[in-house]
PDB file of N, CA, C and O in Angstrom, chain B, residues numbered from 101:
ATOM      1  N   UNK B 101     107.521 130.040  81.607  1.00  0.00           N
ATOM      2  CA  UNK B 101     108.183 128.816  81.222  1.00  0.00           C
ATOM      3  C   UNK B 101     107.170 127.672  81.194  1.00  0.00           C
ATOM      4  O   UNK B 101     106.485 127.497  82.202  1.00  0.00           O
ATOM      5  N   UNK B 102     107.024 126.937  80.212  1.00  0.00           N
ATOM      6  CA  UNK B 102     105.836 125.865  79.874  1.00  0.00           C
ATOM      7  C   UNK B 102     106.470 124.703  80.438  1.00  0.00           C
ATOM      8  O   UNK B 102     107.658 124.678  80.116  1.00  0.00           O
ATOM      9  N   UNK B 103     106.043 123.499  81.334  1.00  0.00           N
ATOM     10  CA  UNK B 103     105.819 122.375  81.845  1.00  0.00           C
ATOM     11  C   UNK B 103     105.405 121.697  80.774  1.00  0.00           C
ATOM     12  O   UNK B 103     104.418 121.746  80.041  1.00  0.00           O
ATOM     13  N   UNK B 104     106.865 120.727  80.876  1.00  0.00           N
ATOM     14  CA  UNK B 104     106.659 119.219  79.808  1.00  0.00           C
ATOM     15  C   UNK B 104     107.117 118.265  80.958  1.00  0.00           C
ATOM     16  O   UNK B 104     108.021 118.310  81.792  1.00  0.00           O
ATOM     17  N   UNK B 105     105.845 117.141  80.577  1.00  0.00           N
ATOM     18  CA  UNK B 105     106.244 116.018  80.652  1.00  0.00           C
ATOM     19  C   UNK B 105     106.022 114.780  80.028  1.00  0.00           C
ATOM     20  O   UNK B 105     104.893 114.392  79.729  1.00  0.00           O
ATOM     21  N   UNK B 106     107.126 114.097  79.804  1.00  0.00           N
ATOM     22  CA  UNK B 106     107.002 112.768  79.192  1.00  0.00           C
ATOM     23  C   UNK B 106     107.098 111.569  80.014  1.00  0.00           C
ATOM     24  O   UNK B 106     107.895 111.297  80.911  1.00  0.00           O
ATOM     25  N   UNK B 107     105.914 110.761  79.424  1.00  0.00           N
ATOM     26  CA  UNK B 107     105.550 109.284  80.422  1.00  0.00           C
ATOM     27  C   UNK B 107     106.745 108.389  79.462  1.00  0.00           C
ATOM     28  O   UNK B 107     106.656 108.614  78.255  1.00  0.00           O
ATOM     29  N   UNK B 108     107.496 107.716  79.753  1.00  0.00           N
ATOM     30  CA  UNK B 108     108.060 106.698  79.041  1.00  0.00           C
ATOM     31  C   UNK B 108     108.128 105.711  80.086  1.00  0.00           C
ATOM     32  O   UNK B 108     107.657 105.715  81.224  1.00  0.00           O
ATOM     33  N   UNK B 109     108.953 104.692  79.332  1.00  0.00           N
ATOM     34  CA  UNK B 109     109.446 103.531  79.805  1.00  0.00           C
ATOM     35  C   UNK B 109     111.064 102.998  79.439  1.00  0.00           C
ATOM     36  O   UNK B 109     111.845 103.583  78.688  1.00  0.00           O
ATOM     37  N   UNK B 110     111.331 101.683  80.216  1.00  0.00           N
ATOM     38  CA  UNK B 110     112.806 101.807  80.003  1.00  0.00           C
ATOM     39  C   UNK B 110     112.670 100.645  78.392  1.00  0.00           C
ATOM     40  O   UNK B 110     112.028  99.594  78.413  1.00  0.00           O
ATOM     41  N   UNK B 111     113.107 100.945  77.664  1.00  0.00           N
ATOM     42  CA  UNK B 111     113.141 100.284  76.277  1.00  0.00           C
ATOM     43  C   UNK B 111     112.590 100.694  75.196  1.00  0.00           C
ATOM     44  O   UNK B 111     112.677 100.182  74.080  1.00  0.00           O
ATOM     45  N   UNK B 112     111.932 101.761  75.559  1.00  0.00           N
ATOM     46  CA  UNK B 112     111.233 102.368  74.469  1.00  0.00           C
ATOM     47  C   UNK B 112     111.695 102.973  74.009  1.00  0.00           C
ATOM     48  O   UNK B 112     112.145 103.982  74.552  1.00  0.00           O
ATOM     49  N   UNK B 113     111.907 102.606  72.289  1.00  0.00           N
ATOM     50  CA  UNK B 113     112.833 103.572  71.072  1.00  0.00           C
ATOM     51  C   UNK B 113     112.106 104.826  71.030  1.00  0.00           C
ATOM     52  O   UNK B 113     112.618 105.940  71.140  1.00  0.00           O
ATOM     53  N   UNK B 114     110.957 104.585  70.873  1.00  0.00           N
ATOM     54  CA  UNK B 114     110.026 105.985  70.791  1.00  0.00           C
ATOM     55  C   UNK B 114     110.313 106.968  71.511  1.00  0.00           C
ATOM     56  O   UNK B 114     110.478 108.150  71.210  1.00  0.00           O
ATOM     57  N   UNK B 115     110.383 106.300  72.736  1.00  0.00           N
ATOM     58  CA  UNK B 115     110.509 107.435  74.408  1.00  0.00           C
ATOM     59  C   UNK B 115     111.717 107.875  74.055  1.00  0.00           C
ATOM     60  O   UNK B 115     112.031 108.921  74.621  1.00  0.00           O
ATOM     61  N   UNK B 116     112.476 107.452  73.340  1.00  0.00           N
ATOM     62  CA  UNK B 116     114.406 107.609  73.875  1.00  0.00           C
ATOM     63  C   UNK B 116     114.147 109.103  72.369  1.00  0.00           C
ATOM     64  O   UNK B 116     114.694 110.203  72.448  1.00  0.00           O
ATOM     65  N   UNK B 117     113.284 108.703  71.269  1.00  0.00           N
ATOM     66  CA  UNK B 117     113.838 109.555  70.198  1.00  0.00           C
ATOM     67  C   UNK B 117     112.820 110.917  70.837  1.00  0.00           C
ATOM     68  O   UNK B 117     113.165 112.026  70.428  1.00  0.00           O
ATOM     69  N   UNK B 118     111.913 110.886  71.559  1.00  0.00           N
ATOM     70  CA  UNK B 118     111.311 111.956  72.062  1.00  0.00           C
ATOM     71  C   UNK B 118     112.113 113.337  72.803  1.00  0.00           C
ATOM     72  O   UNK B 118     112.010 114.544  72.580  1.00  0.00           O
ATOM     73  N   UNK B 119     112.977 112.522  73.815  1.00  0.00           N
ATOM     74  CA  UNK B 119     113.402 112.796  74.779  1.00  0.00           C
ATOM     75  C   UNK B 119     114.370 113.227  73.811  1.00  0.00           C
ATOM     76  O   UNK B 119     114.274 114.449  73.922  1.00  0.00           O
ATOM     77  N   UNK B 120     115.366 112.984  72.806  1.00  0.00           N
ATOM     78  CA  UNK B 120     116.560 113.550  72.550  1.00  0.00           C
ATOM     79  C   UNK B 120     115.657 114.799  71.412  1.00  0.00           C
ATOM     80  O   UNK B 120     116.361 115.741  71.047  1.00  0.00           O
ATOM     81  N   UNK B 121     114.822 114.786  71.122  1.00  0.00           N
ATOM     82  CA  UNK B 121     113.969 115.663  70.251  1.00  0.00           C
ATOM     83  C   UNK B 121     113.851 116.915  71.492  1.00  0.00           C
ATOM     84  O   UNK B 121     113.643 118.120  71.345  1.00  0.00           O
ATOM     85  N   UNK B 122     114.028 116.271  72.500  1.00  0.00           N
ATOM     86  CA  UNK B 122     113.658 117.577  73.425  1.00  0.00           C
ATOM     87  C   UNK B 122     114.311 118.409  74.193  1.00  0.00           C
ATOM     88  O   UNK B 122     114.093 119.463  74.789  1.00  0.00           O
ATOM     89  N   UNK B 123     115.774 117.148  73.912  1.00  0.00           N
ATOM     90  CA  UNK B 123     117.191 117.876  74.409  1.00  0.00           C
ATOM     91  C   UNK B 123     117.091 118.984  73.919  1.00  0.00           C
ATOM     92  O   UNK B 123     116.839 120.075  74.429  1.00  0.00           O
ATOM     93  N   UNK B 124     117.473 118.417  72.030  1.00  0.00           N
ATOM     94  CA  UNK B 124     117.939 119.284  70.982  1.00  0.00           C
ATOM     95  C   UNK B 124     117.403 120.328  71.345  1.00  0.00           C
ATOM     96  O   UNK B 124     118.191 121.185  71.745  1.00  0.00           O
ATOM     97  N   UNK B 125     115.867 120.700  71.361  1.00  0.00           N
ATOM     98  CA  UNK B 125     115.336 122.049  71.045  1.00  0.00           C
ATOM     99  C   UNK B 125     115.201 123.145  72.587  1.00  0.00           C
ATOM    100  O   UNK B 125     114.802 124.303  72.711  1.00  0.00           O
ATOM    101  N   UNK B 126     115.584 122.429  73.305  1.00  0.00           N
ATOM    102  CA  UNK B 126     115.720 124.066  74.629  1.00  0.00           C
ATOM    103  C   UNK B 126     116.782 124.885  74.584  1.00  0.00           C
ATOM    104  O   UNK B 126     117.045 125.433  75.654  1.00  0.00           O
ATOM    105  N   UNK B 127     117.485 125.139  73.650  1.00  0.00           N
ATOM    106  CA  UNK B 127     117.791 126.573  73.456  1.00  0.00           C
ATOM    107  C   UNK B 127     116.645 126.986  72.169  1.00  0.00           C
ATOM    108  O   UNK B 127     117.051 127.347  71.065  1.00  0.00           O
ATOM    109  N   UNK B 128     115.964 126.932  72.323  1.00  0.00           N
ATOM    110  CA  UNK B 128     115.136 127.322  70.759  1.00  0.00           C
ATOM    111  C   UNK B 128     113.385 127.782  71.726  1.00  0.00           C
ATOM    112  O   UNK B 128     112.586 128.578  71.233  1.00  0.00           O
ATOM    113  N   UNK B 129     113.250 127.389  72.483  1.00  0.00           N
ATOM    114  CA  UNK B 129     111.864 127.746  73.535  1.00  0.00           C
ATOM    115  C   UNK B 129     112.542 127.137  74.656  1.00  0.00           C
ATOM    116  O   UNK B 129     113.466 126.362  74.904  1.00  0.00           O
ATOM    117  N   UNK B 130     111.175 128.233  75.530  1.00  0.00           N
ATOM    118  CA  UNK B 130     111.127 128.006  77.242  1.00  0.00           C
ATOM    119  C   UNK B 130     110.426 126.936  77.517  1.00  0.00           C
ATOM    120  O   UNK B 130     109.250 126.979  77.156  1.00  0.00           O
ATOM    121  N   UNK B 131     110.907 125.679  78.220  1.00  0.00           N
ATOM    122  CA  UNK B 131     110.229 124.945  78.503  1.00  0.00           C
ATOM    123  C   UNK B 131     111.706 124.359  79.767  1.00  0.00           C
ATOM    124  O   UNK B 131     112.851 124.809  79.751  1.00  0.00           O
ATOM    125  N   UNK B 132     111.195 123.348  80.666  1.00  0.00           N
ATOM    126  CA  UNK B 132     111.550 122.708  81.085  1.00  0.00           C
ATOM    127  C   UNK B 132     111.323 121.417  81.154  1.00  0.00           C
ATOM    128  O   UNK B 132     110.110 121.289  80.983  1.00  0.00           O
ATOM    129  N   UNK B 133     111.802 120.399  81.306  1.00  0.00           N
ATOM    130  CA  UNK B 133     111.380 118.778  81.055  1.00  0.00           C
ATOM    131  C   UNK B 133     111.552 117.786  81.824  1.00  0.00           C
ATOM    132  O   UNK B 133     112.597 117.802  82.473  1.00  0.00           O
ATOM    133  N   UNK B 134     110.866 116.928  81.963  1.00  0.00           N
ATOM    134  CA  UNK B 134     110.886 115.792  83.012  1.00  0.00           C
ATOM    135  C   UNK B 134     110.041 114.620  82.428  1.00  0.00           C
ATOM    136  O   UNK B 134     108.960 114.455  81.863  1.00  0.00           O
ATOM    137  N   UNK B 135     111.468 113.650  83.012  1.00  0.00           N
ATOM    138  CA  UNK B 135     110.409 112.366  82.167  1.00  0.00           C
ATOM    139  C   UNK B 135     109.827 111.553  83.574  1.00  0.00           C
ATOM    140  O   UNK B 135     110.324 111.656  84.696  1.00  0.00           O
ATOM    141  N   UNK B 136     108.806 110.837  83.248  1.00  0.00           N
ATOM    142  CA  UNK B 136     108.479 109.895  84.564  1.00  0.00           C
ATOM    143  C   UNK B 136     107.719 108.649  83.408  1.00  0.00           C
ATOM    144  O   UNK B 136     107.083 108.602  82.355  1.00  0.00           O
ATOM    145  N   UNK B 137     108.371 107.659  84.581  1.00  0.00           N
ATOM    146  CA  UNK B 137     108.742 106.155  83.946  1.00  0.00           C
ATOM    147  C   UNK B 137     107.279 105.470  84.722  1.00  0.00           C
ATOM    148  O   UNK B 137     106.951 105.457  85.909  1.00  0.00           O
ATOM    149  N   UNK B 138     106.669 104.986  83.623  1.00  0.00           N
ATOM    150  CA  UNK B 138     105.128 104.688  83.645  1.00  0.00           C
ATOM    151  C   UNK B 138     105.240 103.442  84.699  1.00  0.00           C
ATOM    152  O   UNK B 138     104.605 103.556  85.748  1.00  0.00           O
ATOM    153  N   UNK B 139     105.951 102.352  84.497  1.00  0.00           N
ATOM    154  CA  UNK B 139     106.597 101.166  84.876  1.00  0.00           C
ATOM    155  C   UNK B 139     106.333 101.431  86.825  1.00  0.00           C
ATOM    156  O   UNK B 139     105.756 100.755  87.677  1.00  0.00           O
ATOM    157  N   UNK B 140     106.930 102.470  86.861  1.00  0.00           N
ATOM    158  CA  UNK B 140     107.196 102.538  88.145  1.00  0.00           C
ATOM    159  C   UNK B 140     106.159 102.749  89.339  1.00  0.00           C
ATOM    160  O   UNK B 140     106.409 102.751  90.544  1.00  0.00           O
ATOM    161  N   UNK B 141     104.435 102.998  88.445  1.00  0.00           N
ATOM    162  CA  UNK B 141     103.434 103.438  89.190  1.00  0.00           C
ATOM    163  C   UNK B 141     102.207 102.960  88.655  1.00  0.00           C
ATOM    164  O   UNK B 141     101.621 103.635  87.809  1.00  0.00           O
ATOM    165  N   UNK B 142     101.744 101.860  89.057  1.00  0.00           N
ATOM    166  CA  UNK B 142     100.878 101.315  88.721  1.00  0.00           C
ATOM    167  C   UNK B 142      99.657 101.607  88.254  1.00  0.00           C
ATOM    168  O   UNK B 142      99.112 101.026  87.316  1.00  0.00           O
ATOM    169  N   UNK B 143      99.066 102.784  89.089  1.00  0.00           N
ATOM    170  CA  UNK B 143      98.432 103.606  88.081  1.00  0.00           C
ATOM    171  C   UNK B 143      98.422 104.022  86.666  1.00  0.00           C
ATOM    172  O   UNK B 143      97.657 103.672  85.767  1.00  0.00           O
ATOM    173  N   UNK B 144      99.640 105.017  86.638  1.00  0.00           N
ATOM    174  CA  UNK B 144     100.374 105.782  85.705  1.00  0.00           C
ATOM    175  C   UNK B 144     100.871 104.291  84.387  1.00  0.00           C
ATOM    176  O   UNK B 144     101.148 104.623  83.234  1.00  0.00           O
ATOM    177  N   UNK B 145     100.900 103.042  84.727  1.00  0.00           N
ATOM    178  CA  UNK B 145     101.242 102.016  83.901  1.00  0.00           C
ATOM    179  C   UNK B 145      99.856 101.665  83.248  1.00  0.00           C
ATOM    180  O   UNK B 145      99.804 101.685  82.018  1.00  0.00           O
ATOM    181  N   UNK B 146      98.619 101.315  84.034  1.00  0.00           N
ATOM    182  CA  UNK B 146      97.472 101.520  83.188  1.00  0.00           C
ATOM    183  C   UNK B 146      96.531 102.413  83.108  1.00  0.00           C
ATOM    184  O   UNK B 146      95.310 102.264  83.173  1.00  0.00           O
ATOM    185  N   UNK B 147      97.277 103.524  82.938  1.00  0.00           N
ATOM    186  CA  UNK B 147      96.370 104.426  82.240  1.00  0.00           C
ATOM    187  C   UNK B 147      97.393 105.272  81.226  1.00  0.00           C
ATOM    188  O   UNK B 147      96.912 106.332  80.828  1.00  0.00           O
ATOM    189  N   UNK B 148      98.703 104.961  80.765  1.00  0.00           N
ATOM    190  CA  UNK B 148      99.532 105.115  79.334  1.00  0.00           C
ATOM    191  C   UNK B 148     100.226 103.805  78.769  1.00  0.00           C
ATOM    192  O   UNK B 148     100.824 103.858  77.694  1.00  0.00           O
ATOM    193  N   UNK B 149     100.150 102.704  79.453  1.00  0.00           N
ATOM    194  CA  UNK B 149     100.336 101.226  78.939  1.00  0.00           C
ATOM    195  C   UNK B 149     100.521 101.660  77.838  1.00  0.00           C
ATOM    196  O   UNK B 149     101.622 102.192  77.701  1.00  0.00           O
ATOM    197  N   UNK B 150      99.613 101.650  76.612  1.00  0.00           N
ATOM    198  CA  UNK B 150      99.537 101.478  75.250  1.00  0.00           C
ATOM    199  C   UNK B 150      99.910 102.603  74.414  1.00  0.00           C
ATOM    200  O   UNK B 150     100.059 102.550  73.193  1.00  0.00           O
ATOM    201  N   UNK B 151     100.092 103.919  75.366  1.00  0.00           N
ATOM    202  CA  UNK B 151     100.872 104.979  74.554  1.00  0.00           C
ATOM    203  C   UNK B 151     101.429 105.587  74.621  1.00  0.00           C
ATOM    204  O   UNK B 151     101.281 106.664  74.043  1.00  0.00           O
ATOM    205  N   UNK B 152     102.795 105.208  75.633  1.00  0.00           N
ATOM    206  CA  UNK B 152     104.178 105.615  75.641  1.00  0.00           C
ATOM    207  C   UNK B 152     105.002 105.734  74.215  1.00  0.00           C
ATOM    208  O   UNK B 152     105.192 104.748  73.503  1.00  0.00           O
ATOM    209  N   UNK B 153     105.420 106.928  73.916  1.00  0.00           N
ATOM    210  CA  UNK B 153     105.433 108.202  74.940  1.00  0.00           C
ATOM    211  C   UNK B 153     104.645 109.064  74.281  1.00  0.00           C
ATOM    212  O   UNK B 153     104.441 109.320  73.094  1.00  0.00           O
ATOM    213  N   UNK B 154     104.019 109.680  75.905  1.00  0.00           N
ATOM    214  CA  UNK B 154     102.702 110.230  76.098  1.00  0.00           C
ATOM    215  C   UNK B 154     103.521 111.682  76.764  1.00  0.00           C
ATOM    216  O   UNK B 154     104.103 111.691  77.849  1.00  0.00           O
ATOM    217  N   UNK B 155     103.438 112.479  76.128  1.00  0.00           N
ATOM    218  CA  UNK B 155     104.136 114.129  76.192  1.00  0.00           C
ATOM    219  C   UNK B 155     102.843 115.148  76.683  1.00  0.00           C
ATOM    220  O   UNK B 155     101.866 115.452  75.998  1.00  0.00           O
ATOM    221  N   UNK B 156     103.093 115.498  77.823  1.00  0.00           N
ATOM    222  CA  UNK B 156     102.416 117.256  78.263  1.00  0.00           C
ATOM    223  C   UNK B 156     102.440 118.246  78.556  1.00  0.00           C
ATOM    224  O   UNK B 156     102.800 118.631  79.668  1.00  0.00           O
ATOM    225  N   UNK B 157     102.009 119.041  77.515  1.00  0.00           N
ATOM    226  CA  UNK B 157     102.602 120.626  77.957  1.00  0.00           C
ATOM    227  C   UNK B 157     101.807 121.107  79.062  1.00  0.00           C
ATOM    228  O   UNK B 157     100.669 120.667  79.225  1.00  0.00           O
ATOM    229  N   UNK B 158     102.355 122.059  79.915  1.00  0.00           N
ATOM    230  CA  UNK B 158     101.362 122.213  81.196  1.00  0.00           C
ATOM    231  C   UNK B 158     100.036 121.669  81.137  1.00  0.00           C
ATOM    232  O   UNK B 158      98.941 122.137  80.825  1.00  0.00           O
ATOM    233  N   UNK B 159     100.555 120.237  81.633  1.00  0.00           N
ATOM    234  CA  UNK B 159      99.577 119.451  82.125  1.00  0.00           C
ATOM    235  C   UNK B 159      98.186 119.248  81.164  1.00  0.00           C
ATOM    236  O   UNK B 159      97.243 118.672  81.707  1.00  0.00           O
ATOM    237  N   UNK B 160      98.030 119.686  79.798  1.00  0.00           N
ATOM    238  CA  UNK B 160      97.974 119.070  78.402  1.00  0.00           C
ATOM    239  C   UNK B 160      98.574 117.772  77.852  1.00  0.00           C
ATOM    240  O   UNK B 160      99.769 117.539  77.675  1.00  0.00           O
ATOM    241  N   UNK B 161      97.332 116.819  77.568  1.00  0.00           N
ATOM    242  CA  UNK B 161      98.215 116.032  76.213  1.00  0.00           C
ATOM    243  C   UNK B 161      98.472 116.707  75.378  1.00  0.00           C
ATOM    244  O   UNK B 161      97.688 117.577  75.000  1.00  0.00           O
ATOM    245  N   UNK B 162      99.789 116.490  74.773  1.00  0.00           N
ATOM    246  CA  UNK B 162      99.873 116.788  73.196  1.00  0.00           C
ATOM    247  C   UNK B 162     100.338 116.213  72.070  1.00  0.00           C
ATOM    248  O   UNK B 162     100.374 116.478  70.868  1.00  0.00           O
ATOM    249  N   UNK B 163     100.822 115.009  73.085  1.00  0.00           N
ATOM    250  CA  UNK B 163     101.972 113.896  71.509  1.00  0.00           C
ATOM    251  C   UNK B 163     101.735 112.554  72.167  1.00  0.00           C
ATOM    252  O   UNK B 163     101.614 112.496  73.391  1.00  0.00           O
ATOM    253  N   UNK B 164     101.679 111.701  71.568  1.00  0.00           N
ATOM    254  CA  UNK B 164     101.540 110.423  71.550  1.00  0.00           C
ATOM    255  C   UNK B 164     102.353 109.717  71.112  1.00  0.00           C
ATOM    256  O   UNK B 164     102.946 110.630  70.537  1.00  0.00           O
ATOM    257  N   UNK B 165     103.208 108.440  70.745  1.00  0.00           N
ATOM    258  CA  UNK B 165     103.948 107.632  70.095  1.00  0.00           C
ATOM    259  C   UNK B 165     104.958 108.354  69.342  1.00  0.00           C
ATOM    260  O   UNK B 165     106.071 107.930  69.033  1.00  0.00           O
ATOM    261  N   UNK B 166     104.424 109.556  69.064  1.00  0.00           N
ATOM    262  CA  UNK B 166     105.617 110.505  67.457  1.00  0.00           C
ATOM    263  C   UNK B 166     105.414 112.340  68.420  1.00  0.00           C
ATOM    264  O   UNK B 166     104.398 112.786  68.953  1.00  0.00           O
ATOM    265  N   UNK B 167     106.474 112.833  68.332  1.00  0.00           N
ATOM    266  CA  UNK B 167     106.713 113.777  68.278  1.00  0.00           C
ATOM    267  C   UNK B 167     107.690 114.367  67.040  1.00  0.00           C
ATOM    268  O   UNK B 167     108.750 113.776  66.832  1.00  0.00           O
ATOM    269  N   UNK B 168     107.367 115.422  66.297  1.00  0.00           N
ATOM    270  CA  UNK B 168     108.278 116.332  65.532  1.00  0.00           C
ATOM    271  C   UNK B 168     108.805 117.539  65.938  1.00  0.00           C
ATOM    272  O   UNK B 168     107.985 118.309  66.439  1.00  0.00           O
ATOM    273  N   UNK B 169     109.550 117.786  65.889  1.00  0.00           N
ATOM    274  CA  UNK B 169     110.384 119.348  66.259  1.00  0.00           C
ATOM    275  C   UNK B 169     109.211 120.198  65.962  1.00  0.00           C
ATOM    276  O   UNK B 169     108.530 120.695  66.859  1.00  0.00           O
ATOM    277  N   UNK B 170     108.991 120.353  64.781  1.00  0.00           N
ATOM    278  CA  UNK B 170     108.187 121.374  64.436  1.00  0.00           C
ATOM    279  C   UNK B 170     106.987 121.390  65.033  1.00  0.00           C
ATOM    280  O   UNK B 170     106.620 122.397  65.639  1.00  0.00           O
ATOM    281  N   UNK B 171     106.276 120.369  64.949  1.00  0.00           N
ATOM    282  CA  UNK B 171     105.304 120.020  66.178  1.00  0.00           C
ATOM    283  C   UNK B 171     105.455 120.168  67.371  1.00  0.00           C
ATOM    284  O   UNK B 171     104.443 120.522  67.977  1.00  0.00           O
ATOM    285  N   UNK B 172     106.302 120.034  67.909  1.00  0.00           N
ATOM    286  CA  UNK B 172     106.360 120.472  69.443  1.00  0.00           C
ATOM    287  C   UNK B 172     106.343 122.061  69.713  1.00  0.00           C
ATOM    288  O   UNK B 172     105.749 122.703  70.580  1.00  0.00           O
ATOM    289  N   UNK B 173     107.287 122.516  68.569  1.00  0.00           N
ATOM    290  CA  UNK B 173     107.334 123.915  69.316  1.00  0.00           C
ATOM    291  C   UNK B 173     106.027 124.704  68.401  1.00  0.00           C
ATOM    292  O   UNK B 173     105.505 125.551  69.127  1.00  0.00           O
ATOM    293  N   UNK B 174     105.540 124.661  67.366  1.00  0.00           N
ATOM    294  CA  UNK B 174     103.946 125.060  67.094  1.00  0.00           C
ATOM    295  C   UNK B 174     102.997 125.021  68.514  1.00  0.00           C
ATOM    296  O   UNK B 174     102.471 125.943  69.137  1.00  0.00           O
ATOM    297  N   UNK B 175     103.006 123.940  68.686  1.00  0.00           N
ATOM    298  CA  UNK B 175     101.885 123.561  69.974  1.00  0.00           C
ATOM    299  C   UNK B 175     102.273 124.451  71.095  1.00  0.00           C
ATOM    300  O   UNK B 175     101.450 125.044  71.792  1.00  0.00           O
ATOM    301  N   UNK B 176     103.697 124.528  71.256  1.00  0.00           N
ATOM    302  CA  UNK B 176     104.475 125.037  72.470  1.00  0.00           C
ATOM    303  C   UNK B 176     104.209 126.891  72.370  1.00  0.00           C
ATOM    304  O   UNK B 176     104.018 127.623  73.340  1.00  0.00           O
ATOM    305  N   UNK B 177     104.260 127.244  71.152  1.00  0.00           N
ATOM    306  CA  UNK B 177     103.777 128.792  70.986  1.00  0.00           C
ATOM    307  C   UNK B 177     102.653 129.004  71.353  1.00  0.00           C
ATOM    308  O   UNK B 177     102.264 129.983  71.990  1.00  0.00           O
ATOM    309  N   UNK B 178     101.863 127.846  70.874  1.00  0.00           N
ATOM    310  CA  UNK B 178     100.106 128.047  70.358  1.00  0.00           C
ATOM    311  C   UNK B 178      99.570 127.898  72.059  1.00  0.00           C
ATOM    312  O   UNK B 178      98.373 128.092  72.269  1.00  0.00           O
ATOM    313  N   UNK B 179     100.578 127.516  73.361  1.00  0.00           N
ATOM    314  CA  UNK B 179      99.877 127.094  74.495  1.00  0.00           C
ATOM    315  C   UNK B 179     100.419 128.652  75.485  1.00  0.00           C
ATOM    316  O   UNK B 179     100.351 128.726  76.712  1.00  0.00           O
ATOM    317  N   UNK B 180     100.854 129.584  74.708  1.00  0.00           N
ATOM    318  CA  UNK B 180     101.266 130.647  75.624  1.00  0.00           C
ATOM    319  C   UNK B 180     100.526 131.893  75.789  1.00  0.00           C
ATOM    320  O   UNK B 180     100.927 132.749  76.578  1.00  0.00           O
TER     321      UNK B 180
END
């Protein structure tokens, strides 16, 4: 089972269309998901500040600002 996680924040359209991009597709691949809110860790706020949402497959970057379905699960095959 592949480890995702997404850095967002609270207001971000981007983060919100990621996250429902990622609902949709777990019956379709193994993955599990977790978001963590950049805001909340000062670190973690400057060092993805500028590119929420910031998506990783086991502990891989792999998406930045845009995720696509098809893109996610390509990458998501291509990391097994």
């Amino acid at each position: 089972m592949h480890d995702v996680v997404v850095y967002s924040r609270q207001g971000c359209h981007l983060c919100d269309v990621v996250k429902e991009t990622l609902r949709k597709l777990q019956d379709k691949a193994d993955y599990r998901w977790r978001e963590v809110d950049i805001d909340a860790d000062p670190e973690l706020q400057q060092k993805y500040n500028d590119e929420v949402p910031v998506v990783l497959i086991n502990g891989r970057k792999a998406f930045k600002y845009h995720m696509s379905a098809p893109d996610f699960l390509r990458i998501l095959a291509a990391r097994e």
